[in-house]
C-alpha positions in Angstrom: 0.0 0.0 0.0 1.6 3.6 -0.8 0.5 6.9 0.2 -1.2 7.9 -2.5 -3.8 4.8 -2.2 -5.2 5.5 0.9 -7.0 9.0 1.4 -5.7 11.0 4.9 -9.2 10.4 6.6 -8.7 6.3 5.9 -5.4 6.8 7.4 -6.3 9.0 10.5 -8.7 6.6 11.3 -6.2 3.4 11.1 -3.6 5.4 13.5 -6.4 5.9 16.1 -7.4 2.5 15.9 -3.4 1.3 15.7 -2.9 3.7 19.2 -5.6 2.0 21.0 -3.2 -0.4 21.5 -1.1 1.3 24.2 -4.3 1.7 26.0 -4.6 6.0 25.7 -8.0 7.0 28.2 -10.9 8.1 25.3 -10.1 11.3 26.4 -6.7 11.1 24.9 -7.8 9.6 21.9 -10.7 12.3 21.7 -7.6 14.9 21.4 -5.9 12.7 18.9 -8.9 13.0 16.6 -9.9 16.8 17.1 -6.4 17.9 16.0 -6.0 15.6 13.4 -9.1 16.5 12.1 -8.9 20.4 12.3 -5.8 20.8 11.0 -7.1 18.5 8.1 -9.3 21.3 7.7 -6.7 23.5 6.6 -4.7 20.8 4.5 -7.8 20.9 2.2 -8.0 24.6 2.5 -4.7 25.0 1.3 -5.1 22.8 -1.7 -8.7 24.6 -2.5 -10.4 20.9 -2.4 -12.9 18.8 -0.2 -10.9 17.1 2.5 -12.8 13.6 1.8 -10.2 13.7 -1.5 -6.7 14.1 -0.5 -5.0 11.2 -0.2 -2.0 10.9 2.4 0.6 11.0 -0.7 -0.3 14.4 -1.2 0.7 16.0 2.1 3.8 17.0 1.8 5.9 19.7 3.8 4.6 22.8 1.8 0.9 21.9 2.2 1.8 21.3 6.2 3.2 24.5 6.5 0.5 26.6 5.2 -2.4 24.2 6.4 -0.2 24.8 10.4 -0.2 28.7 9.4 -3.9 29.1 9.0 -4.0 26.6 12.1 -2.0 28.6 14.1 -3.7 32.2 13.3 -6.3 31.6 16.3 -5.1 29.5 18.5 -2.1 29.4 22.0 1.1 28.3 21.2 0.7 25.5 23.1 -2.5 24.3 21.4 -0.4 24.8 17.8 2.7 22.7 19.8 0.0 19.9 21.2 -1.5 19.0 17.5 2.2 19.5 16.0 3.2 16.2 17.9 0.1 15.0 17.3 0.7 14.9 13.8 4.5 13.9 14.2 3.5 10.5 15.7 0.7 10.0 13.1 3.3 10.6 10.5 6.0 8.6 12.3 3.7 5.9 12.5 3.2 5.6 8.6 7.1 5.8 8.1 6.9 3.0 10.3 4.3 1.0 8.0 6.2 2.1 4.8 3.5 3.8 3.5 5.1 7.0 3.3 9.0 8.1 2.5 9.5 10.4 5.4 8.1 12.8 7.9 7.4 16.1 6.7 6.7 17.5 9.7 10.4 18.1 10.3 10.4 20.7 7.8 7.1 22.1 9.4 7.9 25.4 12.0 6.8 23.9 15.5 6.1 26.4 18.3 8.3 27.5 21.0 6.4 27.4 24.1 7.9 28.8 27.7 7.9 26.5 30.0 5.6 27.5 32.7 5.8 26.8 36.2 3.1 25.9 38.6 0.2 27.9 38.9 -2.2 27.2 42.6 -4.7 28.9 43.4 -3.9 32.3 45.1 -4.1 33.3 48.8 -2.9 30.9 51.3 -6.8 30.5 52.8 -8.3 30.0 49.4 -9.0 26.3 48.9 -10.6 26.2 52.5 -12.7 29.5 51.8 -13.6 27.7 48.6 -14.7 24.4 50.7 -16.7 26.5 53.2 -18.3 27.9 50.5 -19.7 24.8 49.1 -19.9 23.7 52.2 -22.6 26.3 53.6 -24.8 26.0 50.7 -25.5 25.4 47.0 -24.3 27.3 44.3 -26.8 29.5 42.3 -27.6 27.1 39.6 -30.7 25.7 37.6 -30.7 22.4 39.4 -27.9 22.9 42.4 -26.7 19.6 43.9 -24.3 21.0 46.5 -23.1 17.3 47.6 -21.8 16.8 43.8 -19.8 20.4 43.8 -18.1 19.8 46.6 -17.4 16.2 46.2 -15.7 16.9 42.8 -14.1 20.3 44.6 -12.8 18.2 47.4 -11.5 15.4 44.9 -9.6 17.5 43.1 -7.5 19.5 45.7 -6.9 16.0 47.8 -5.4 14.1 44.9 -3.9 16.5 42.3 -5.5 14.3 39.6 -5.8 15.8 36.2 -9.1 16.5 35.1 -9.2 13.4 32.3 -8.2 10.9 35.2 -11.1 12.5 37.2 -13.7 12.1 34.5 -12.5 8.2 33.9 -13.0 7.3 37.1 -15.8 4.6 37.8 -17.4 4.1 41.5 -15.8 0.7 41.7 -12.6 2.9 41.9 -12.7 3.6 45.1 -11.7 0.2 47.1 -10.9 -0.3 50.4 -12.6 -0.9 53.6 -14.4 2.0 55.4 -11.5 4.5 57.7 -9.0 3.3 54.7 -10.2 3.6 51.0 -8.2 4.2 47.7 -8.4 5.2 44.7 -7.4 3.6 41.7 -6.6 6.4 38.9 -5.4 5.5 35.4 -3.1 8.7 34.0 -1.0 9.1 31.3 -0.4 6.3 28.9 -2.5 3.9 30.4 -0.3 4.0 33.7 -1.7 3.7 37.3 -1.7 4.3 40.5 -3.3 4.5 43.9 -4.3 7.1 45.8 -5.2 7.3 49.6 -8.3 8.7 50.4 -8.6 9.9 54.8 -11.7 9.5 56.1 -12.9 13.4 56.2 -13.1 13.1 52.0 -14.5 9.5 52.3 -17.1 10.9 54.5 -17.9 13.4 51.5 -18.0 11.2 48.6 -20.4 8.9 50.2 -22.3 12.1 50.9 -22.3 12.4 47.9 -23.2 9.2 46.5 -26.3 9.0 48.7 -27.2 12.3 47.1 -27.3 10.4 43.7 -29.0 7.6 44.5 -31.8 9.7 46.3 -31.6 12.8 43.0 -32.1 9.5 40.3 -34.4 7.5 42.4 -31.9 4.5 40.8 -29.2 2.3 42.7 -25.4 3.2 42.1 -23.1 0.5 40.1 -19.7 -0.2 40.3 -19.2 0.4 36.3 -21.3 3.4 36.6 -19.2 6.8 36.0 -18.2 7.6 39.6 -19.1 11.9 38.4 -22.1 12.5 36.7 -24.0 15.4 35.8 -27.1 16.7 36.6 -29.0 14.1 34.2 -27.1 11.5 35.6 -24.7 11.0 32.6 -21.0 10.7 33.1 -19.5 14.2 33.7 -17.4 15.4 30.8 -14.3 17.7 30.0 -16.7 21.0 29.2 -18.7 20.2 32.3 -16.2 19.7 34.2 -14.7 23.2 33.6 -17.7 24.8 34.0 -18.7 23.2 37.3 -15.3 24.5 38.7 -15.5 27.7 37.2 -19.0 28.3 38.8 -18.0 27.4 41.7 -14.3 29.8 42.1 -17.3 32.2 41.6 -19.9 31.6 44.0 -17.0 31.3 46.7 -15.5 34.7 45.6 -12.1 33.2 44.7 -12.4 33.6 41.0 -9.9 36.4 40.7 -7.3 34.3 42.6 -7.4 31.9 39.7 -4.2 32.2 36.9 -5.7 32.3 33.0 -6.5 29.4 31.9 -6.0 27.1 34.6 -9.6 25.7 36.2 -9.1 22.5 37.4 -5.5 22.6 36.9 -5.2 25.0 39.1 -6.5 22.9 42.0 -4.0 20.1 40.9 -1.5 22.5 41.3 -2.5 23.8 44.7 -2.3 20.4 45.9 1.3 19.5 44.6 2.4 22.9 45.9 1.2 22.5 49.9 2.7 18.6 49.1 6.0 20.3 48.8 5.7 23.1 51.5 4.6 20.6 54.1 7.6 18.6 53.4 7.2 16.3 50.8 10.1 14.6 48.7 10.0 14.8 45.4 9.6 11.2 44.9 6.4 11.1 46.9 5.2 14.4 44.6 6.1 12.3 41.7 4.1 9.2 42.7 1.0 11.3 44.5 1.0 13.0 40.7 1.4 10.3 38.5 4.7 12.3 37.1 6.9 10.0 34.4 9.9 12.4 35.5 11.5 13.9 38.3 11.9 17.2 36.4 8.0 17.5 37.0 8.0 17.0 40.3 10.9 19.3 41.3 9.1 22.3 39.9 7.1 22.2 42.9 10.0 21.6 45.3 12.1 24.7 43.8 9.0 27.0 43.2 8.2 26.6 47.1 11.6 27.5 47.8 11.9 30.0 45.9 8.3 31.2 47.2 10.1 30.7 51.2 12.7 32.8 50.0 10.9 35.7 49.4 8.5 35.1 52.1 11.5 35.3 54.6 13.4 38.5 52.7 10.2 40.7 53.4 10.8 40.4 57.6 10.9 43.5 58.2 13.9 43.3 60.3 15.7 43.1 56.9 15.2 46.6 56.2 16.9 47.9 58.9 20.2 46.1 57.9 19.3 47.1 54.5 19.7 50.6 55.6 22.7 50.1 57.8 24.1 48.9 55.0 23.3 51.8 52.7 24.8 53.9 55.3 27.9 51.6 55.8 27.7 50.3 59.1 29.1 47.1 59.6 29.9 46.2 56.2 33.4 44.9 57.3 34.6 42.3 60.5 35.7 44.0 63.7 39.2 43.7 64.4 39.7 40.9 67.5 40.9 42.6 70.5 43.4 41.5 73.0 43.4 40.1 76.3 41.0 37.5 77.7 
């Protein structure tokens, strides 16, 4: 089989099916598709025909380039980065076959993106005045289920889990017996790992799952989606963001809340009090569900860092900041003699 036999949409839909193999969450797979699809968009675009027609023979580093330019015009650096790769390993997987010659994506521009460090949520007494919140009553919504909100509130800045391992989860997740449940959370690649869950949060998800059964009138399974909305459907990635957002609003907090965050934001408030409570960066890594150290030790140097500067505003600084503007004691007295 070449390239020029089998059309891009036959082939986007063999990779997806070829990745399933390694066991990527839907989620993942979900991401695969939307950026290999929109940037499809602008392959046909760019050669001024229906997209259904191009065959995979046809994309070659010229097209890429100006289908990535038009892809690119709307869209964060990071987004243009993610569905860059994207279509790397899609092409890297056809080498592979020996359908294709090469990769052209090496000749395609990929984004430069900062590397940006941990963003938490702001204030030191913001997750519990976001909790209390909840806490005292439901959110101003069409159908408020305040043991839901703060179930999935409470989840998130206990575990750190990232907001696809949150939707995945299933009630039969949560093992254990009562005073010592876990978690069972599959991240990245299919990997897992399990989390502890202390009683106080235990207490609050079986709150919570009371609620449901009670709201639906209907017993809760183990296979069932362990968040749902408020039909009773498995809660998903837009939902998800928009229950969090609503709540950082109803507790006030939503102007302590770095752009674009969300739910990342809580992840990141929970690695960060890991790390200035003491935690090695081995236990961030595992607690996470990092693949690398170099992950984890953001949080260990962004907390010292954040000590640092904590410790140079005493204000008992500035008064040997002025001393030593004025010169006084900038050198060693000289010893004296006698004993």
């Amino acid at each position: 089989m070449s390239g020029d036999a089998v059309s891009v949409e036959q082939a986007i839909e063999r990779y997806l099916v070829a990745r399933r193999a390694a066991k990527p969450s839907p989620h993942t797979v979900a991401a695969y598709r939307r950026d290999l699809v929109a940037v499809l968009g602008c392959v046909g675009r760019a050669l001024g025909r229906e997209v259904s027609g191009v065959g995979l023979g046809e994309l070659d580093a010229g097209v890429l380039r100006e289908a990535f330019a038009e892809f690119a015009e709307e869209r964060a650096a990071s987004s243009v980065l993610r569905a860059w790769s994207t279509w790397n390993g899609f092409f890297a997987f056809w080498v592979s076959e020996r359908v294709v010659a090469g990769n052209p994506m090496s000749a395609v521009p990929r984004p430069r993106v900062k590397p940006s460090g941990p963003k938490p949520l702001m204030g030191e007494d913001t997750p519990e005045r976001l909790l209390e919140a909840l806490a005292r009553g439901a959110r101003r919504a069409r159908d408020p289920w305040p043991e839901r909100d703060l179930a999935v509130l409470a989840l998130a800045l206990l575990t750190g889990m990232r907001s696809a391992e949150m939707l995945s989860l299933r009630v039969e997740s949560l093992g254990g017996r009562p005073g010592e449940r876990r978690i069972r959370v599959v991240g990245k690649g299919g990997g897992e790992r399990v989390l502890p869950i202390e009683v106080p949060l235990e207490a609050l998800l079986e709150a919570y799952l009371a609620s449901r059964r009670v709201r639906f009138d209907a017993p809760v399974r183990g296979g069932d989606p362990l968040l749902v909305d408020n039909r009773g459907e498995g809660l998903r990635r837009g939902g998800l963001q928009y229950l969090v957002k609503q709540c950082y609003r109803y507790a006030g907090v939503n102007d302590r809340v770095a752009r674009g965050t969300l739910v990342h934001a809580l992840r990141h408030t929970f690695a960060t009090r890991l790390a200035e409570d003491g935690a090695s960066v081995t236990e961030i890594m595992h607690l996470l569900g990092h693949s690398s150290v170099t992950s984890s030790q953001a949080y260990i140097e962004v907390t010292a860092r954040a000590q640092r500067e904590a410790a140079s505003s005493n204000r008992t600084y500035g008064v040997l900041r002025r001393l030593a503007a004025d010169g006084v004691g900038g050198e060693e007295p000289a010893p004296q003699g006698g004993g």
